[in-house]
N, C-alpha and C positions, 0 to 999 in steps of 0.2 A: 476464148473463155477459159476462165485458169480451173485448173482441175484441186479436189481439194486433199491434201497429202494423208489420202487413207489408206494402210495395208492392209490387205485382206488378212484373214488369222486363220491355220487350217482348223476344219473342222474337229480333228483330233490331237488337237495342240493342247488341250486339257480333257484327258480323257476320260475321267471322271464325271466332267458335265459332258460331255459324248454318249456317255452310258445311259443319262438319266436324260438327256433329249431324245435318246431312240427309242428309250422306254418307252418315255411318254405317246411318241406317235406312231407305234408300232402297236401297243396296248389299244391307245387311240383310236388307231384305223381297226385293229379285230372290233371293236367294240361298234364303232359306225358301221362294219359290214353285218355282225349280228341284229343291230338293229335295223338296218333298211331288209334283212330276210324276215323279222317276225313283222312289220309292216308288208310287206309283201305276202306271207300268207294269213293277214288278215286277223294277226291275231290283238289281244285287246291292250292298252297303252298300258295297264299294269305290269303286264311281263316284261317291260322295259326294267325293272325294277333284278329282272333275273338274271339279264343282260349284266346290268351294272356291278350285282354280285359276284358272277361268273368272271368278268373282266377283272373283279379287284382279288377277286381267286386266282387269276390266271397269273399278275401283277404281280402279287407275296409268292409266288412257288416260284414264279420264273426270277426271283432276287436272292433266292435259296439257291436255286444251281448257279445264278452268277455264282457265289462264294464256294460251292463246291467245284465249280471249273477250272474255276482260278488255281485251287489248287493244283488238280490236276493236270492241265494244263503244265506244267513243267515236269512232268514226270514222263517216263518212256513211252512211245506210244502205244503198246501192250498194254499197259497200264491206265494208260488216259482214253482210250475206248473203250477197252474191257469196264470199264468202272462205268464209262457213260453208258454201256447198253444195259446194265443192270440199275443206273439213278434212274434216266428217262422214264421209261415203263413205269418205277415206281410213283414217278413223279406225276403220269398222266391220269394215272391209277387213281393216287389222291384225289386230283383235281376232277375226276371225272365222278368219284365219289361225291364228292361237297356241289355238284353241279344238281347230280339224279337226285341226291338227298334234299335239298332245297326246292328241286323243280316238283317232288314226292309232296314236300310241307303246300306248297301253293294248288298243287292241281289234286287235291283228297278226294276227288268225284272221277277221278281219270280212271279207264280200264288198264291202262298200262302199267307191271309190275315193278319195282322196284331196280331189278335185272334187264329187264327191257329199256327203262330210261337210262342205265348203267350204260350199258353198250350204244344206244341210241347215239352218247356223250364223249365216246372214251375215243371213237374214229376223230372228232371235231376235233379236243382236246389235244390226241395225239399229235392231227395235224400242226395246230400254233406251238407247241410244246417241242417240235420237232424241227419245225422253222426255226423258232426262236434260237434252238443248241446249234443246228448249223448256223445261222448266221453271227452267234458269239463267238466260237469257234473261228469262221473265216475272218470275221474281221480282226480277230485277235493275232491271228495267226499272221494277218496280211499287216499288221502295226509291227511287230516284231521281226519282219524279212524289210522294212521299210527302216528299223531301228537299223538292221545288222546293215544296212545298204550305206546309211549314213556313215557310223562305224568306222565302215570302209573306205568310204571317201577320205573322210576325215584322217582316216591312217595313211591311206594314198598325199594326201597334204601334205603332212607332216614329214612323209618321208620326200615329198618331191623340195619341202622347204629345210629339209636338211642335207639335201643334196646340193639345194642352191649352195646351205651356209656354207656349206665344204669346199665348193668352188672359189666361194667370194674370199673366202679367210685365204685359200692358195697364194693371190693375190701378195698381199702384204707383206709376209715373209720377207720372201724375194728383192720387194723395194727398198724393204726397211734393210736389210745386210747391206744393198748398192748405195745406200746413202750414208748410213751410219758409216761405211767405211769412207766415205769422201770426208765426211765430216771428221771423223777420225784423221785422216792426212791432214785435213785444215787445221785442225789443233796442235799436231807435230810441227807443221810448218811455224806455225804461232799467229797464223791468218785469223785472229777473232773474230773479227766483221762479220766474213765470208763463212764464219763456220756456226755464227747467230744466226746468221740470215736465213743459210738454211734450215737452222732446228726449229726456226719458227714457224720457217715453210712449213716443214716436215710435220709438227706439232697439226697445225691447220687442217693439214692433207689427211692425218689421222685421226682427227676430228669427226671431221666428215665421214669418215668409213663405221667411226663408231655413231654417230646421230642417225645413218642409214640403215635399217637392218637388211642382213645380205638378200631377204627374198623382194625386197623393196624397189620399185623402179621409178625412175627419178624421168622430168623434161631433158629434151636434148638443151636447152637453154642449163640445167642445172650440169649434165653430161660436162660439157663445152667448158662452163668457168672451174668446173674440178679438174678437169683434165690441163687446164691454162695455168691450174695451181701445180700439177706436176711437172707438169715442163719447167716453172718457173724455176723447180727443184733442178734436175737434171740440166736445166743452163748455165747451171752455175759449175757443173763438173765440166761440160763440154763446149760454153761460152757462145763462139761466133761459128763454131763445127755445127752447133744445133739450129736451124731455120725452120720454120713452121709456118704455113700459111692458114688459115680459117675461111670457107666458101660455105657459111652455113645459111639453107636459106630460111628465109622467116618462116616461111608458113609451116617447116619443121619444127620453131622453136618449142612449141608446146605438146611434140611428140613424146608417147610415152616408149621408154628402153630400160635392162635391168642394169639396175646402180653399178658404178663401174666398168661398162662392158669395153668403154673403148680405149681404158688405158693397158691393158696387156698389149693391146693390137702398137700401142706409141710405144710402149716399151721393148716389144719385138724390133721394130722400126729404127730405135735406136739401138738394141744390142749390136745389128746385123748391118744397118745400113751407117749409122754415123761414128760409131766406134774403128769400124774397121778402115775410114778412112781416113787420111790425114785435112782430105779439106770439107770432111762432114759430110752431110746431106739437106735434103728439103722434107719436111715431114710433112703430106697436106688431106687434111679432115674437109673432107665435104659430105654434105648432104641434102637432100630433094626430095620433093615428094612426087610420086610416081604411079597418080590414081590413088587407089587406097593402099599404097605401101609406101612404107620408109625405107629409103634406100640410103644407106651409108657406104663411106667411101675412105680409107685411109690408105694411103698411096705414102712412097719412097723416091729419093733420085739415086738409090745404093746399086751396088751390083747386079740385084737383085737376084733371079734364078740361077745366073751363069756364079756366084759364088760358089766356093769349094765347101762352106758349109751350107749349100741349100736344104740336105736334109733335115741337115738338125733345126733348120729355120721352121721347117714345116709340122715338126714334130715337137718341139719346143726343147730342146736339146740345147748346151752349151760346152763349150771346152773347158776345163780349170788343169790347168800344168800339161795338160794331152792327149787328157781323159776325158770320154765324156759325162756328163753329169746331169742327172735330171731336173730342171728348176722346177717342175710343178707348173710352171707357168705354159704361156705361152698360146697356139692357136687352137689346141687342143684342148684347153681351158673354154675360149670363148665357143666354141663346137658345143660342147656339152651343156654350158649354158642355155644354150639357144636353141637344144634338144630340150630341154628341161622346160624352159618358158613357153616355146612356140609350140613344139611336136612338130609335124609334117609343115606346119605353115613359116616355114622362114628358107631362105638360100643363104648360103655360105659359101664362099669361093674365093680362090687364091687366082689372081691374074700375072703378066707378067706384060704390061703394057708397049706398045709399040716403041715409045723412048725410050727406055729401058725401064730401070729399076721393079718394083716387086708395089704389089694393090691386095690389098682386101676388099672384097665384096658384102656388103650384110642389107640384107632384103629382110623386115621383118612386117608382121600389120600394123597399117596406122593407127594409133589410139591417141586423140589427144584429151589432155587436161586444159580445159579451157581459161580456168582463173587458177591463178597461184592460191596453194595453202599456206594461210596464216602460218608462221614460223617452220617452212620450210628450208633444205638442208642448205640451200640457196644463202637466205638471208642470214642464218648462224654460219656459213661459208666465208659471206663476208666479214660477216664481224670477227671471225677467229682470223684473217687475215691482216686486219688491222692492227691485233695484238704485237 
């Protein structure tokens, strides 16, 4: 049976008509509890009539301190009770006047003095009068810790999605100097082809970084063919040195991960494992699903641990003339990421496999996207590749 797509609305998601709903059946209910006590002692259907006046008394005063509240209400608290213990009183005062005074005009045979009906009226009156201010009071007060709560959230957001951005932009930098400089030597050389091919790579590749926004997380299926676009790039620097395998399994493809995660981990891969060799390495992307986790896998056939730069591998550290040098990039990057996205629920881990070379570990929760969106970075992916 399909259910029919209704959201609920909170109650004081307009709190204006909030006010005049509770009015109403707050007023309401005093008024049906007054009247089932003068049916209960017996008294004659007329004084119903007293009932109804008393209520619309009670009604118009208690709509008077709503607007004095309000004010109050953002003043110190000194001030915003000091004030209220002196309106209250007056206010019950009134009301219990127009109550005795009324009940005085209808009952002109009564022995009871004017005084007597006064007080009779003012314990009653004080009571709903008394309710009424606390509970404006609390719920006001509980809308406003609920404001500041969101507030919060909402700043926790912004800064956790401007932490993403600062990571994701890290990124780029670093690829775009390692290519513009190849591309650079291909234009010295006079290699035009090779030095097109890659701008239009590169063009593509940064496309897509801009159609994603950095807190954005993309399928391993959209991961996978970004990632196919940078190697494409970087093929073309290191040709038959670079090898790459792909063991992605299906039921992965529609897992959700944040945009970019898995090319610092290829680009570590080859700083450290394909560069430093003369006959290359094997770069191999797997992934599996593993119960409800996604388990990622990017492995080396480089020196791996036993190199003389492992630290810096670990730390994202590089050489330039002898020195070392910070890229910004590196494993430390995808660490704070995945503090960021996950919190306590993901593993991270550096292996060092029994063949040798050097693995990453990334265990995050399964989320998948079951149908592709309409003009996802996927499909503008490819078309910016055909260009």
């Amino acid at each position: 049976m399909s259910v029919l797509p209704i959201q609920p609305i909170p109650f004081f998601a307009d709190k204006d008509r909030a006010f005049w709903r509770l009015q109403m059946v707050g007023w309401g209910g005093a008024m049906l509890l007054r009247t089932m006590s003068q049916i209960a002692n017996n008294l004659p259907f007329a004084s119903l009539i007293l009932v109804l006046i008393a209520t619309i008394t009670g009604f118009s005063i208690s709509l008077v301190l709503s607007v004095i509240y309000r004010t109050l209400i953002d003043r110190s608290a000194l001030m915003t009770w000091g004030l209220t213990i002196i309106v209250l009183p007056f206010a019950v005062g009134l009301h219990a006047f127009i109550d005795a005074w009324v009940w005085s005009l209808w009952r002109t045979d009564g022995d009871a003095s004017f005084t007597q009906l006064f007080l009779g009226v003012f314990y009653l009156d004080a009571t709903l009068l008394g309710a009424w201010t606390a509970l404006y009071y609390m719920v006001n007060f509980y809308l406003r810790i609920e404001e500041q709560n969101d507030q919060l959230i909402q700043l926790e957001n912004q800064a956790t999605s401007a932490q993403l951005a600062m990571l994701r932009y890290q990124l780029n930098p670093h690829f775009l100097f390692n290519t513009l400089n190849s591309i650079s030597t291909l234009v010295l050389l006079k290699q035009t082809e090779p030095a097109n091919a890659m701008l239009s790579r590169l063009s593509s590749f940064l496309r897509y970084t801009l159609v994603n926004k950095p807190s954005a997380r993309v399928t391993v299926a959209q991961e996978v063919e970004t990632l196919k676009l940078y190697l494409d790039i970087e093929r073309m620097r290191f040709e038959e040195r670079l090898r790459t395998t792909f063991a992605i399994d299906p039921a992965t493809e529609t897992g959700l991960l944040p945009s970019l995660l898995l090319q610092p981990l290829v680009e570590n891969a080859i700083k450290y494992a394909v560069a430093p060799q003369e006959s290359g390495a094997e770069i191999t992307i797997a992934t599996q699903l593993v119960g409800p986790v996604l388990r990622i896998t990017v492995s080396d056939t480089g020196p791996g641990l036993q190199s003389p730069t492992t630290d810096n591998r670990l730390s994202g550290m590089s050489y330039d003339g002898g020195e070392p040098v910070s890229t910004g990039v590196g494993l430390s990057n995808i660490r704070d990421r995945l503090s960021q996205a996950y919190g306590e629920r993901h593993r991270f881990e550096t292996l060092e496999p029994p063949e040798g070379g050097f693995a990453v570990l990334i265990e995050i929760p399964f989320e998948s996207r079951e149908e592709p969106v309409p003009g996802t970075p996927v499909g503008q992916l490819e078309s910016a590749v055909s260009l």
